[in-house]
VOTOR-171478 format. One record per residue (C-alpha): x, y, z; residue in one letter. Coordinates in steps of 0.2 Angstrom, whole numbers, plus 5000, padded with zeros to 4 digits. Layout:
<rs>
XYZA
...
</rs>
This chain:
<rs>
498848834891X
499948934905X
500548834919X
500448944935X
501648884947X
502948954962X
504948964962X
505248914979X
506748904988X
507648895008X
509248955011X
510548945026X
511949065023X
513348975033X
514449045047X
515749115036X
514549235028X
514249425033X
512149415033X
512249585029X
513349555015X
511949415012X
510549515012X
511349655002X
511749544986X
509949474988X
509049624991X
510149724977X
510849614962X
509949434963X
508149484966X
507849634957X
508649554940X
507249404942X
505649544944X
506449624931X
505749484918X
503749524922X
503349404908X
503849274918X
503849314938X
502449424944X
503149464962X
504849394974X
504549384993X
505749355005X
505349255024X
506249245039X
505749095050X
504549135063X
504748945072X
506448945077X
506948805064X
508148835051X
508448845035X
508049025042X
507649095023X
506449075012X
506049184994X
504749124985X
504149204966X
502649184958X
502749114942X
501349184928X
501949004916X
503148864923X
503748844906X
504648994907X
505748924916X
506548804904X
506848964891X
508449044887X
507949204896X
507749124912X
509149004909X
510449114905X
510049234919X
510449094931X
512049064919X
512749214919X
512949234937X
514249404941X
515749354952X
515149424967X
513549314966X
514449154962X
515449184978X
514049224990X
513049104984X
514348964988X
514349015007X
512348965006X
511648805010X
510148824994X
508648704992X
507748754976X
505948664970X
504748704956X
502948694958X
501448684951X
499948784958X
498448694960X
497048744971X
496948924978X
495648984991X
495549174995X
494849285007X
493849445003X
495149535012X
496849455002X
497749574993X
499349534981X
500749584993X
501749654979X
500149774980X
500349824997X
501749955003X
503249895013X
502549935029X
500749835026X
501549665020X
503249675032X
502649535048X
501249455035X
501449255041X
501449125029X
501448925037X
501748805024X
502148625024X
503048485012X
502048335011X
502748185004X
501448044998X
501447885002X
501947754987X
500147714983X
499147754965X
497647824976X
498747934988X
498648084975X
496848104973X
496548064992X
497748184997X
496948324984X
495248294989X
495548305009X
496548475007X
495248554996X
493648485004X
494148485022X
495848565027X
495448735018X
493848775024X
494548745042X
496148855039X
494848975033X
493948985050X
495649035058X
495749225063X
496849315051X
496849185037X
496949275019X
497349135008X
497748955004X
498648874992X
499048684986X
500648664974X
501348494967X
503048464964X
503148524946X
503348434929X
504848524924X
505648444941X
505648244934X
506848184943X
505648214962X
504448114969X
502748174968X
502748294983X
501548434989X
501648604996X
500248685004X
500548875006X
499548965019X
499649155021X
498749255037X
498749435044X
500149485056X
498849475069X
498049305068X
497549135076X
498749015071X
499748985085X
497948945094X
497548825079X
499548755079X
499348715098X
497648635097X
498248525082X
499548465093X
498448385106X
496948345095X
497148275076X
495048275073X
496048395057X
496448235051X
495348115041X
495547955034X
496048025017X
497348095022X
497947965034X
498047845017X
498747965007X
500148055017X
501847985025X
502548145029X
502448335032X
503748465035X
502848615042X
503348805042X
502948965049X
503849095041X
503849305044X
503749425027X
505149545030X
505649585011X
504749634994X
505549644980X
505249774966X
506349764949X
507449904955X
508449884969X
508350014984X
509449915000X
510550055006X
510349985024X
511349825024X
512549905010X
512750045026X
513649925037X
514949835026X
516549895022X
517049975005X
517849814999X
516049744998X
515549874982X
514849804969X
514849854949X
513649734937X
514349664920X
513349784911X
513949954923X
512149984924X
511849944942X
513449994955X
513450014973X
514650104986X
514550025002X
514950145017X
514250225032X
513650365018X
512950235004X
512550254985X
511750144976X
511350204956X
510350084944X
509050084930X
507150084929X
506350014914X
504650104908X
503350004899X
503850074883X
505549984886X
506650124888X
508050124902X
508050274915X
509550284928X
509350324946X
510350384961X
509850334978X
510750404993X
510550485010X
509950415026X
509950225023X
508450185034X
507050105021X
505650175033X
506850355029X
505650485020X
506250515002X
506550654992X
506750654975X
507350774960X
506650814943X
508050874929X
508151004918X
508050974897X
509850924891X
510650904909X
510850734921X
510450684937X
512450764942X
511650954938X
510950924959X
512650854966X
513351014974X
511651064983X
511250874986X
512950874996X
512151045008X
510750945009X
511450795015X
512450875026X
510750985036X
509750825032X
510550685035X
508550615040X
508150605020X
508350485009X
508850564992X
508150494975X
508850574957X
508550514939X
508850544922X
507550614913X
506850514897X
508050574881X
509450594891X
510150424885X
508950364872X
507450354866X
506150234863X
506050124847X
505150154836X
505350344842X
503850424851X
504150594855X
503750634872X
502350744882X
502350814900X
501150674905X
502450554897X
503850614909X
502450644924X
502250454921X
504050394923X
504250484939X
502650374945X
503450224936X
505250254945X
504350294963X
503350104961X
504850024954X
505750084971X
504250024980X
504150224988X
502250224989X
502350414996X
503850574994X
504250675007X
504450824993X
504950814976X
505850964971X
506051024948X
506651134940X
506251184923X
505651064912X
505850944929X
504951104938X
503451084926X
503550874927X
503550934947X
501851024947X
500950904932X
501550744945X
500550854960X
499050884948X
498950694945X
499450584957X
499250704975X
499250564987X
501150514982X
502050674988X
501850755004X
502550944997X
503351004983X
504651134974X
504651194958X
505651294950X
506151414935X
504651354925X
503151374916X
501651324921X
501151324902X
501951334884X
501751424872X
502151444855X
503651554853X
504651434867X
504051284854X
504851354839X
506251404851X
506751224855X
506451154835X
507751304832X
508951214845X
508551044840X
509151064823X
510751164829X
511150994838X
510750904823X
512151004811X
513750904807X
512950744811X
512450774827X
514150884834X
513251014832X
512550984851X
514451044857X
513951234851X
512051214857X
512551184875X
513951324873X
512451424870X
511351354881X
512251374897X
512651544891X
510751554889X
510451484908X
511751564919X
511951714926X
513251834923X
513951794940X
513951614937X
515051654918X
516151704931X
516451524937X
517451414922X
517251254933X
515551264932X
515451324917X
516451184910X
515351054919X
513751124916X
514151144895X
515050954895X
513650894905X
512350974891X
513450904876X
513150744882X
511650714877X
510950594866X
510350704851X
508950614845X
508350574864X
508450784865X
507450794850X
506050684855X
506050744874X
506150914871X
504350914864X
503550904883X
503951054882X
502651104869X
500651104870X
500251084888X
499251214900X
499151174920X
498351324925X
496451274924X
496951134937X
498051234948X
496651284961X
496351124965X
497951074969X
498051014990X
499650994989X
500851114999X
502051184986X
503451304985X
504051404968X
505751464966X
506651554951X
508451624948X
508251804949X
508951844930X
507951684922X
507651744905X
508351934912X
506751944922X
505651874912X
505351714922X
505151814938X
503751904931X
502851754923X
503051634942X
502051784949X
500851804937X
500251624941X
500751584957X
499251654963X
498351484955X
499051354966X
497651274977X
496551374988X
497651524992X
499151544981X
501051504986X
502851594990X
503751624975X
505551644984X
506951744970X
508951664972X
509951814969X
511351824956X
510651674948X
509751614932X
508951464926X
509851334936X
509951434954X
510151254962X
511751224953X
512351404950X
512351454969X
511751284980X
512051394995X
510851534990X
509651434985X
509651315000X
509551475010X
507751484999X
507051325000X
507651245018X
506451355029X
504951245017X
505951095013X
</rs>
């Protein structure tokens, strides 16, 4: 039977220590790799003392079984510490404890904070308090009885209250005295510091079970300012430390650039197990809307860098969030070939591993421009606009064949055959102004042979079998659509008119990027920022 318990631990950084630098390696590398074990913690806050006592710090995770934390997954992750957390870590005064849950007490209105958006849970308050027992074989039980029996129903009275908890010091800790912690969490606005100040001067709280059964507490009143997801997203502290404070993990999978213009790239993983990169970038204010891209089939998350770099520059307001799409890299095992719902549900799994409960825009662009309008379609209230672009808004059966014919030019010569595939297919994409241009060409068709072969194989198949025009009327959210103007040589043009008149109520703009094909974005950033900034 699962022991329920909480990971609880205080910490003081010490003089010597930047707190940004403090809060960056928390925030970015030591948190996010502990919610990215779900199985064993189901959610990491982090407190700042609102009493004016130090230690000033306090995270705290939820732990679905305490036994997990005497297995080799948990062990080893606190094992293999990276360099960089070794060294922080010994500029922080830590006090660590296991605990057991006990009793729990909720109000109607609780809700898990990791279930609320950073702006509800930031302020939330938690008062807790370390009691220690006194040496007697009755003190447990007395001790149990009047915080269950008495104390809760009182805290419950108390303006603001959501929930109460009562944790022992844990088995797995048996070297500890038996010790308690009660946990206490209310509203930002509430009526503890009322019920605190009345306590003071009048102990008719206390009772005589308690009297026998407790020799000491430590109280706490702590502020929520921190949630964690299992992907970090702190550009603001990495904003302010110096260049010297980047950081690359063991694995290369997680890197940050720390400078007045941060970057911050990392992985999500979906519940099939399979590991998407990410880009975060822009303005580093967490409360900064984002924007985020959808890719193209066969390219990465690079194909945006030159207009990102113009859209950076004319707003520098925006947050700016890339990913590969699934296939790029990999594919799940055993292989499932993927859908357009499929990739519309990594988006959604990327955005709430971020913690980003709402885009600003999210702008695609082909099969990304299609993931764009399917993500609209099912999940409205996470975008506030949106830009699609050089798509269909459904397949058909020649395009299908079209990408098996491709799939098994890829597969020739074991797989090399995907160097003369992307020849072909950026000569396929581009323009002939953009043939003009061997850097680009170069880039674009190195960036399409790098694909993983079988990841193309399996992901190319969202393309197939899906039809979004019987839901576009109902669309309510604001969208743009934009196309190269020799996509296809015309061909795309003509069919983002024919349905353009579907989207929501009454239609939307279909803006043409001259001198461009498939990929206007990358092929001319400056036309086609021209296109979209008046929208975007």
């Amino acid at each position: 039977m699962a022991t329920p318990g909480n990971l609880y631990v205080t910490m003081q950084p010490q003089a010597g220590l930047s707190l940004d630098q403090f809060h960056e390696w928390y925030n970015n590398e030591h948190g996010p790799t502990r919610l990215r074990l779900p199985q064993i913690f189901a959610n990491g806050l982090r407190y700042r003392a609102a009493d004016g006592q130090q230690p000033e710090f306090l995270a705290t995770y939820d732990v679905t079984d305490m036994a997990h934390l005497e297995t080799e997954t948990y062990l080893t992750l606190r094992a293999n510490r990276s360099p960089r957390e070794a060294a922080t870590i010994a500029q922080v005064d830590v006090s660590r404890y296991f605990y057991d849950l006990v009793h729990v007490k909720e109000s109607p209105l609780f809700m898990p904070v990791e279930k609320l958006t950073d702006e509800e849970a930031e302020g939330l308050v938690a008062a807790t308090s370390e009691i220690t027992l006194k040496d007697t074989p009755e003190a447990k039980d007395l001790f149990k009885k009047w915080f269950i029996e008495e104390h809760v129903p009182m805290i419950a009275d108390i303006p603001g209250w959501l929930r109460s908890r009562l944790f022992v010091i844990s088995t797995l800790e048996t070297d500890q005295p038996t010790k308690f912690l009660s946990f206490h969490d209310f509203a930002k606005d509430n009526g503890l510091l009322a019920a605190v100040q009345k306590a003071a001067t009048d102990d008719s709280w206390k009772s005589d079970d308690f009297d026998n059964s407790v020799a000491s507490r430590k109280r706490r009143i702590y502020s929520l300012f921190y949630t964690f997801g299992p992907a970090p997203r702190d550009l603001d502290h990495l904003s302010r430390l110096p260049p010297a404070a980047s950081f690359t993990s063991a694995d290369s999978k997680t890197s940050t650039t720390a400078s007045s213009t941060p970057v911050l790239t990392s992985y999500i993983t979906t519940p099939d197990s399979l590991t998407i990169p990410y880009r975060l970038e822009g303005n580093p204010s967490p409360t900064a809307p984002t924007v985020a891209f959808c890719n193209s089939l066969l390219t990465s998350l690079h194909m945006w860098d030159a207009f990102i770099d113009i859209l950076k520059l004319n707003r520098p307001d925006l947050r700016i969030l890339r990913y590969d799409t699934r296939g790029r890299h990999s594919i799940p095992q055993p292989p499932v070939s993927a859908t357009l719902h499929t990739l519309t549900d990594d988006l959604l799994t990327v955005l709430d591993a971020l913690r980003i409960p709402k885009l600003y825009a999210l702008d695609g662009v082909s099969m990304g421009g299609a993931t764009c309008l399917n993500f609209v379609l099912k999940y409205p209230s996470r975008l506030g606009k949106f830009i699609a672009c050089d798509f269909n808004a459904t397949s058909s059966a020649v395009n299908s064949q079209a990408w098996k014919d491709r799939v098994a030019i890829a597969e020739q010569d074991s797989g090399r055959g995907i160097h003369q595939l992307a020849e072909r297919t950026v000569a396929r994409w581009f323009h002939p102004v953009s043939m003009e241009k061997p850097d680009l060409v170069k880039r674009m068709t190195e960036m399409v042979a790098g694909n993983n072969v079988e990841g193309f194989k399996h992901s190319c198949t969202a393309l197939s079998d899906y039809d979004m025009k019987p839901d576009m009327p109902s669309c309510s959210v604001p969208g743009l659509f934009v196309v190269g103007e020799g996509d296809a040589n015309g061909v795309l043009v003509k069919a983002m008119e024919g349905f353009m008149g579907l989207l929501g109520p009454n239609g939307t703009e279909l803006k043409i990027v001259p001198n461009t094909g498939h990929l206007p974005m990358s092929e001319d950033p400056d036309a086609f920022w021209e296109a979209v900034k008046g929208f975007l």
